[in-house]
N, C-alpha and C positions, 0 to 999 in steps of 0.2 A: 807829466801824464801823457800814455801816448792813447794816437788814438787809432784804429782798424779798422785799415784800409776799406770801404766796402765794394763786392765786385761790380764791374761794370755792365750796367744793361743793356743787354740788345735793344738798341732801335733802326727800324731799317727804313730809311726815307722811300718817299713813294714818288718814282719818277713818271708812269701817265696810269692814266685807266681809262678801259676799253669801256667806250661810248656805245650807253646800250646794256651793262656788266652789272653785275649785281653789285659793286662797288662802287660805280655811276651811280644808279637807283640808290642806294645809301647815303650817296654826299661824301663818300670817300674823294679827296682831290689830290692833285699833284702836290708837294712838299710837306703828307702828312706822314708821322710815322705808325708803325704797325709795332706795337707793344706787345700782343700777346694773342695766344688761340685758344680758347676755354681753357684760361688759366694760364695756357702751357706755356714759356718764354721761349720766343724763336731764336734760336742759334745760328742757322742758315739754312738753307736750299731744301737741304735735307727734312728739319723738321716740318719746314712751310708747306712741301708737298706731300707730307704726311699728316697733319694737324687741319689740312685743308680740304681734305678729301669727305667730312663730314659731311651727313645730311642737316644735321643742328651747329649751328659757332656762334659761340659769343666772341666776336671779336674788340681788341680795344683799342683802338685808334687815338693817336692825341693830334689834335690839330695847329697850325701854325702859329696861331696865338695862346696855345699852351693846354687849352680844356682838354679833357679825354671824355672820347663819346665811346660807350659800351654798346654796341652795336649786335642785337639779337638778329640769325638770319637760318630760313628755312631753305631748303634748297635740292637739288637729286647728289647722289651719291656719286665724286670725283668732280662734280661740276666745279668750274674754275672762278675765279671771283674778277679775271681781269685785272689784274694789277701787275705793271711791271714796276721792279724796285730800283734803284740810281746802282746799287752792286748787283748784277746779274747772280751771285755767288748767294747774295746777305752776308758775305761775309768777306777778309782777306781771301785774295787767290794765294796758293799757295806754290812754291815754285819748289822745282828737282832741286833732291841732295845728291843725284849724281853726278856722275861724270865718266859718262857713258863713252869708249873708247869711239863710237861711229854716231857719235850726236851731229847733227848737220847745223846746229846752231853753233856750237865751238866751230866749224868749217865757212864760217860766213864773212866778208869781207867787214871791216873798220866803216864807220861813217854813214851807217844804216840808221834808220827809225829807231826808238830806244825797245818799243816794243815788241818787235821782231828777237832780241836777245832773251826774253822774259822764256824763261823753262817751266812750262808747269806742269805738275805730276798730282793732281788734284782727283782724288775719285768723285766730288761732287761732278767738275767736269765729262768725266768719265759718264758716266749716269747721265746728264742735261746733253751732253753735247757728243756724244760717242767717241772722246778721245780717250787714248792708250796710255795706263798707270803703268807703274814697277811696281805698285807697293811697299814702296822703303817707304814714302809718308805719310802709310795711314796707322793709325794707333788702332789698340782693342775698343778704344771707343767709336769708332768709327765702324771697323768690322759690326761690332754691336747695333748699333744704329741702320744700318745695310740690311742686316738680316730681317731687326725688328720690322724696319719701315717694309721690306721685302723690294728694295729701290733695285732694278736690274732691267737690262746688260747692263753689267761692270765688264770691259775691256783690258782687257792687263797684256800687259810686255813681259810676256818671259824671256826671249830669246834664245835660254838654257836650264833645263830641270838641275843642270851640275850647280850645286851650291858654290862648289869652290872656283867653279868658273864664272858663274853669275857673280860675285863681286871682286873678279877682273874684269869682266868686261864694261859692268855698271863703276867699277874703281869706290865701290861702298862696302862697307866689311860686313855690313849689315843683309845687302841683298841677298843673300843666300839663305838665311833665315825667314828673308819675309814671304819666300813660297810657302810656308808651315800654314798663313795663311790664307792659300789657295785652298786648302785643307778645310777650313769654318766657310769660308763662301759656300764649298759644295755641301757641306753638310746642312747648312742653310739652306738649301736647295734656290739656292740665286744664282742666275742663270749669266754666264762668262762668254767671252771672245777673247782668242788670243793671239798673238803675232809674235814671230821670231822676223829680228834683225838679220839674212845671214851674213859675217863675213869669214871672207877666208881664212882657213889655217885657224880657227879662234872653234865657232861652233858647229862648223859643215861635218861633212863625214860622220863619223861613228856618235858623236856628240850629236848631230842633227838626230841619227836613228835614236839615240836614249833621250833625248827630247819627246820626239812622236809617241815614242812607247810610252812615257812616263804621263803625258798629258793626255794620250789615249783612255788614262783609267779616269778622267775626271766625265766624259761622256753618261749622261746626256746632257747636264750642265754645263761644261763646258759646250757646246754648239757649235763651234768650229777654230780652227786655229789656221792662219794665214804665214806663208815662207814666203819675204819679198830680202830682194837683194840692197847692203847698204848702198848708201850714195855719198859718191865722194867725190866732193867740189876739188877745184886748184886749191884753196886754202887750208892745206895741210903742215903746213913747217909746227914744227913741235910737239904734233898727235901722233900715236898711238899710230906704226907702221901698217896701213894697210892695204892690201891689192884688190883691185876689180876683177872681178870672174871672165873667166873667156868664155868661149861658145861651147866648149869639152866642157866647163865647169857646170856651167849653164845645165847642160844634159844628163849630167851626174847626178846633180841633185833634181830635175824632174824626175828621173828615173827613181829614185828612191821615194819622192812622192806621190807618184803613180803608182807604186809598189804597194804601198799603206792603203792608198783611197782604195784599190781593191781590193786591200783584206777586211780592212773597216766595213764598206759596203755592203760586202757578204752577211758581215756580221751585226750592221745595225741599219743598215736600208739606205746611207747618207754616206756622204763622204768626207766630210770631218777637213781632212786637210785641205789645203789650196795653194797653189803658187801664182805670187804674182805674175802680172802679163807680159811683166821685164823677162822673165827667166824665159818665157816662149818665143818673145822678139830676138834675144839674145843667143837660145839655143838653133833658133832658125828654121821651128818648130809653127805649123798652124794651133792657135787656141783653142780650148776642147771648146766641145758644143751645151748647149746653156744647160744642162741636166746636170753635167757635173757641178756646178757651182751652188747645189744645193741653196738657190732660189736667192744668192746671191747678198749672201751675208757682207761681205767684209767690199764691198764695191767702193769704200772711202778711201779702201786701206791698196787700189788698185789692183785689185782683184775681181778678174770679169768685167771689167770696165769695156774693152774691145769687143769681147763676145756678146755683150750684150748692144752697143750700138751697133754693130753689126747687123743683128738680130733686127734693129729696131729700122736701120737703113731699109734691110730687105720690106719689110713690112709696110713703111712709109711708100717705098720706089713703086711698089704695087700696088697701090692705091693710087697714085701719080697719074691724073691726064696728060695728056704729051701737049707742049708747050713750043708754039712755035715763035715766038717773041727772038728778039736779042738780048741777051745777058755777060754782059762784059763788068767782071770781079775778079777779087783776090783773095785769096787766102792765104795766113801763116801758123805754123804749127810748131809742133817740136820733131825732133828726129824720131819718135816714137813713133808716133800714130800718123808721120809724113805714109809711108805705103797704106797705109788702110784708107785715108782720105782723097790717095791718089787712086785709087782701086774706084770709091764710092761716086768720083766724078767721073771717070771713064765709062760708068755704070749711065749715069747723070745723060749722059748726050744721044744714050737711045732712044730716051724722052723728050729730048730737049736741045736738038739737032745745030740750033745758034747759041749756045752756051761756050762762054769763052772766058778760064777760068786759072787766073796767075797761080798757083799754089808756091806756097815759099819754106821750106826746110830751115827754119832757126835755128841755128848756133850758136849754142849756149858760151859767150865768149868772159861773160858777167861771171858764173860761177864756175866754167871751166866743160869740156867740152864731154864729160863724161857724166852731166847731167843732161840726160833726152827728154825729160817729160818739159809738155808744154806749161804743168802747173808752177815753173821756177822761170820762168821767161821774163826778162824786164823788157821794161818800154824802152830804154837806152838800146838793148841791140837789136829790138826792131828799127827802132829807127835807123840805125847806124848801116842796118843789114836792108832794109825796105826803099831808103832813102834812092832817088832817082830810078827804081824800078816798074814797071808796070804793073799800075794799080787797077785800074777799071774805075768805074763807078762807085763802088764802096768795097773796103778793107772790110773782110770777116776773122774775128778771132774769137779763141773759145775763152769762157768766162769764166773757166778756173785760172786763166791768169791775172786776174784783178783781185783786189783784195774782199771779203764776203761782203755785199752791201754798195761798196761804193767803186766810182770810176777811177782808179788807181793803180798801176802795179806796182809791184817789191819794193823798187826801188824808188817810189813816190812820183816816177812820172804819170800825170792824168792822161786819161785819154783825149782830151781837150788840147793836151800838149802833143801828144801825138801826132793826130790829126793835122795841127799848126805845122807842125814840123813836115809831115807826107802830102799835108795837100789834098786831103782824100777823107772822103764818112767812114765814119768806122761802125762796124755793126758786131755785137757784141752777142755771141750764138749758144743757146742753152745747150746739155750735155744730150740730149736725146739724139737718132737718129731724125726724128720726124723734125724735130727743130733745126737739124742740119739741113734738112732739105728746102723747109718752109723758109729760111734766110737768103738760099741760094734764088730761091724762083719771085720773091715777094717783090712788088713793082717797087721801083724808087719816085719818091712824092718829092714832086717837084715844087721849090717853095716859090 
């Protein structure tokens, strides 16, 4: 006799609640699980912040000695119950079926964190955390659920409207296909971000223009699309041939993105496309000023990041009483944003006439020297590079080179290790201008 399988139920353990939460006020506790939302069985991410946005839930909780409490609760409409779950997802993360010819994870050295190798191409992510799908992994049940829930921005990677080139360059035979469903997003009227990888010889040129043009017709749902250039470490033996743009390349392809933003503009008040602040460093171009960046969509995706601390320096510096103190510090950066930070303390000593300030140009020796952003900087080459130089009183670095949350970088050196190793406080400086400034002038507390 056989017997039938029966499926398996969601349960999503409960990792804290926010003290104070309607979830707290219930007796909901840490290691209960959440069974269900008027009725409905949670799946994941998706259904929880759809199913929870009632003004009435019965929800049914089982607690750690096994009862289930049905839990009646009244509440305003979207309001949150405070519960975070042990899966951020509620469910499996789901990781790329590609294998994308300029993936920077295939580019990464041996002997890394295991985590750092993990590729996910997750729309819930997408949706919770604003990172960038292909769409090869999501099913019509997924589309389906997107629309219903109306869960958006969804972010997507095109790279290339060409089907037949989009699974060369993703190396999925399926990628070309899966744009059909950019197609149900918009007609869902769920609202998109998108980003082209470029590399050379592969989607530039005539292929970038059929790109523009083809992702032009998804407007006003789509809401903008971002051109940032790939990045390519030393650790290439065996990938997919690729070259770095030059300063001519660089200009080429501004030129034909400036081309667009103003025909688009004319024609829809916005400017739709963007290039990264690589392609302006690179072309040896100054960065447009903050209006084009249509209020500064895709700023994760390094887009406007400079224009806007810029912006934010000038703003801070002028509000700045003049400071007659001594201030002896250091700062390290990347080759990127080294001229802009040298500009803003140049700026710095009109107000601040004893200001005495190391700045140090990082060289990317870890991943190879044609990575310039400070966001890929480990603590091994500051140290290696920092090591007997003139530090001041405290080392400032910026806090996209840590990992989100904690004192770490890439490579698992703490900043505690650091520190040990230089000899020196280290001060760890939010992305704004005004926090640039307020780290530079803040007294040192003398313990």
């Amino acid at each position: 006799m056989s017997m039938r399988q029966m499926p398996k139920k969601h349960e999503h353990i409960v990792a804290s609640v926010e003290e104070g939460s309607i979830a707290w006020e219930m007796g909901i506790e840490k290691g209960d699980k959440l069974i269900s939302i008027n009725d409905n069985e949670i799946e994941d991410v998706f259904d929880y912040h759809y199913y929870v946005n009632d003004e009435y839930l019965v929800v049914l909780i089982q607690k750690l000695d096994g009862e289930e409490w049905e839990l009646e609760i009244e509440k305003e409409y979207e309001e949150d119950l405070g519960i975070t779950f042990e899966q951020g997802l509620m469910d499996e993360y789901r990781s790329c079926r590609n294998h994308c010819v300029f993936c920077f994870i295939d580019q990464m050295p041996k002997g890394m964190r295991e985590t750092l190798y993990f590729k996910d191409d997750d729309s819930r992510l997408s949706f919770l955390q604003g990172n960038y799908i292909t769409l090869t992994n999501m099913s019509d049940h997924d589309i389906d659920r997107i629309i219903r829930y109306h869960l958006e921005p969804i972010n997507i990677s095109f790279h290339t409207t060409n089907p037949k080139l989009r699974c060369k360059m993703l190396h999925n035979r399926f990628a070309g296909e899966a744009l059909r469903k950019v197609d149900r997003l918009y007609e869902g009227g769920i609202t998109m971000n998108g980003q082209i990888v470029l590399c050379k010889g592969l989607n530039d040129g005539e292929e970038l223009e059929r790109s523009l043009s083809d992702l032009s017709g998804y407007i006003p749902n789509l809401q903008s699309v971002s051109v940032v250039p790939v990045g390519l470490s030393k650790y290439r033996d065996g990938l997919y041939p690729l070259e770095p743009f030059t300063r001519e390349d660089a200009r080429e392809v501004l030129e034909v993105i400036h081309r667009w933003q103003e025909k688009l503009y004319k024609k829809y008040g916005y400017h739709f496309i963007h290039a990264g602040d690589e392609w302006y460093i690179l072309a040896g171009y100054e960065v447009p000023e903050a209006e084009r960046y249509d209020g500064y969509l895709q700023l994760e995706n390094g887009v406007g990041m400079i224009r806007l601390l810029k912006d934010e320096f000038q703003e801070a510096f002028e509000n700045l009483e003049p400071i007659d103190r001594t201030i002896h510090i250091s700062m390290a950066t990347g080759v990127l944003a080294y001229d802009y930070l040298k500009e803003f303390l140049e700026k710095m000593k009109e107000k601040c006439p004893n200001l005495k300030v190391h700045l140090y140009k990082i060289r990317n020796d870890f991943f190879g020297e044609r990575i310039t952003v400070s966001g890929l900087i480990t603590g091994q080459d500051l140290i290696s590079q920092l090591k007997g130089q003139e530090l001041g009183e405290r080392l400032l670095l910026p806090c996209n080179m840590l990992r989100s949350g904690e004192p770490v970088f890439l490579d698992d050196v703490t900043v505690q290790e650091l520190e040990d190793a230089l000899q020196v406080k280290t001060d760890i400086v939010k992305s704004s201008g005004q926090d640039f400034i307020d780290s530079i002038i803040k007294e040192r507390k003398h313990e």
